[in-house]
C-alpha positions, -999 to +999 in steps of 0.1 A: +116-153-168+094-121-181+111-089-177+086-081-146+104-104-127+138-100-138+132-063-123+123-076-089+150-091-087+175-062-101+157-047-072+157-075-042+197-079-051+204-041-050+179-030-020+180-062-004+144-076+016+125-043+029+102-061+056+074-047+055+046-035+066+061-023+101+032-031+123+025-051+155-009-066+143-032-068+109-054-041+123-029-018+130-017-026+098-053-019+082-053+016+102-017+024+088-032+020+051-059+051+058-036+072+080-006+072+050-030+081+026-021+113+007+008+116+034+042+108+042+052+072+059+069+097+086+031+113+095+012+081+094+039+068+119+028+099+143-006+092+143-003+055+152+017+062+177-007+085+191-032+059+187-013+034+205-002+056+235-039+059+243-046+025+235-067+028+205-048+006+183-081-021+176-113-022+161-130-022+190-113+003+209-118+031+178-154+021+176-161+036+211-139+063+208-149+096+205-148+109+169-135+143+176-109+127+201-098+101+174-097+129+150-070+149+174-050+115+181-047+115+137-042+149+132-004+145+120-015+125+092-032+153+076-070+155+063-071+141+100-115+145+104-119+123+071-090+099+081-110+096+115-142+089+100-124+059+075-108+043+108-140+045+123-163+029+091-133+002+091-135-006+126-172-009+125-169-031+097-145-054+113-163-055+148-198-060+125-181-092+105-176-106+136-135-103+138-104-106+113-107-141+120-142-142+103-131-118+074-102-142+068-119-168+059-136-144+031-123-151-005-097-122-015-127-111-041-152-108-016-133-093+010-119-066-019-154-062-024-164-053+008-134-028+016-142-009-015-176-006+002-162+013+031-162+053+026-129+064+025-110+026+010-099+029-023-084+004-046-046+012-037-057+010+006-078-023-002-049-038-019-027-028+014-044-044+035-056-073+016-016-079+008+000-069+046-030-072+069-048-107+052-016-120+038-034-122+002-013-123-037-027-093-047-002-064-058-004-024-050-002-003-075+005+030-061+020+053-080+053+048-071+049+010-085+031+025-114+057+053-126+086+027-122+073+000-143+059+022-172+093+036-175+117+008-166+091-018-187+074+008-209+042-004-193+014+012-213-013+026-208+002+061-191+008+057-154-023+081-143-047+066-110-070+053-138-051+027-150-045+010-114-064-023-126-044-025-150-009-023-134-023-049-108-036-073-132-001-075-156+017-080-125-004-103-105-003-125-138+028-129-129+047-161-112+051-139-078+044-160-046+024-135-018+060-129+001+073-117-032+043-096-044+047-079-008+086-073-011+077-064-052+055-034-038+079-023-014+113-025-035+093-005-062+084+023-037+120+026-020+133+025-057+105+054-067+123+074-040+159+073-044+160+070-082+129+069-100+119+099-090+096+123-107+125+138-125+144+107-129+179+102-114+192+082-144+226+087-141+233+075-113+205+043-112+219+012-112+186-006-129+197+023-164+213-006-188+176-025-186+156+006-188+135+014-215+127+048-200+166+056-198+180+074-228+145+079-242+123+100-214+089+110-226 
């Protein structure tokens, strides 16, 4: 067992499963990914529920909505007239590939590919929605993920957005399964939270005796 995995589980045994991503269908799930962007989970949540009081919860329904009204249903999530311009390139681009179930049967480097193409979807919202919306073994490497496993695994190179590809590939070349890749992503996020913070909580982490970060900060 690499030491990758041995934290996942440290982390599954301590946090327990973290079932996400909390949505109702993989397009709201793909619309979650753009509204939490730069923003809290908290905002996004207001802004899709916005979105589903008014019934604009599908790719169809956003493509003939109005963009200033779409803008004031996504206003809580902040940057709210770009985020409404990104729902409505990724609705268009679903409606255009003829459905999710078209775009399904995509591979998972194509289908990268093509969100990456969208104004408005980087890497770390691809990789969202290609994990939670398309159910594919890919791993997100936010920067939660990417803080806690350069310090826990002393993961080089630095944690910085540039070295995303990297954190994704050394982790996706591990033995995870999809489900675990997708529980992986969120334990490392809830763990980035209550101890992993920016200014480390070490004391009181339960994950210090394996840490190479502990004892040593840089």
């Amino acid at each position: 067992m690499t030491r990758t995995e041995r934290l996942f589980r440290t982390l599954l045994a301590h946090y327990g499963p973290q079932f996400w991503w909390p949505a109702d269908t993989p397009f709201e799930v793909m619309a979650g990914a753009v509204l939490v962007q730069n923003t809290s989970w908290r905002q996004a949540e207001r802004a899709i529920a916005a979105l589903r009081q008014r019934g604009f919860l599908s790719a169809d329904a956003i493509c003939k909505c109005c963009p200033e009204e779409l803008a004031e249903m996504v206003r809580p999530s902040g940057t709210f007239r770009l985020k409404a311009r990104t729902l409505k390139a990724l609705a268009g681009f679903v409606v255009d590939s003829g459905g999710l179930g078209q775009l399904q049967r995509c591979s998972t480097k194509t289908l990268r590919e093509r969100l990456l193409s969208i104004v408005g979807i980087g890497p770390e919202s691809a990789d969202a929605i290609l994990l939670y919306a398309f159910e594919r073994r890919v791993f997100v490497a936010d920067s939660y993920s990417r803080r806690v496993l350069r310090r826990v695994l002393a993961f080089e190179p630095d944690s910085g957005p540039q070295n995303y590809d990297f954190y994704r590939a050394r982790v996706e070349s591990c033995d995870f399964s999809h489900a675990e890749l997708n529980e992986f992503h969120a334990l490392l996020v809830e763990h980035g939270k209550s101890h992993c913070r920016r200014r480390p909580r070490c004391e009181t982490c339960f994950a210090a005796a394996c840490c190479r970060f502990t004892g040593n900060p840089d």
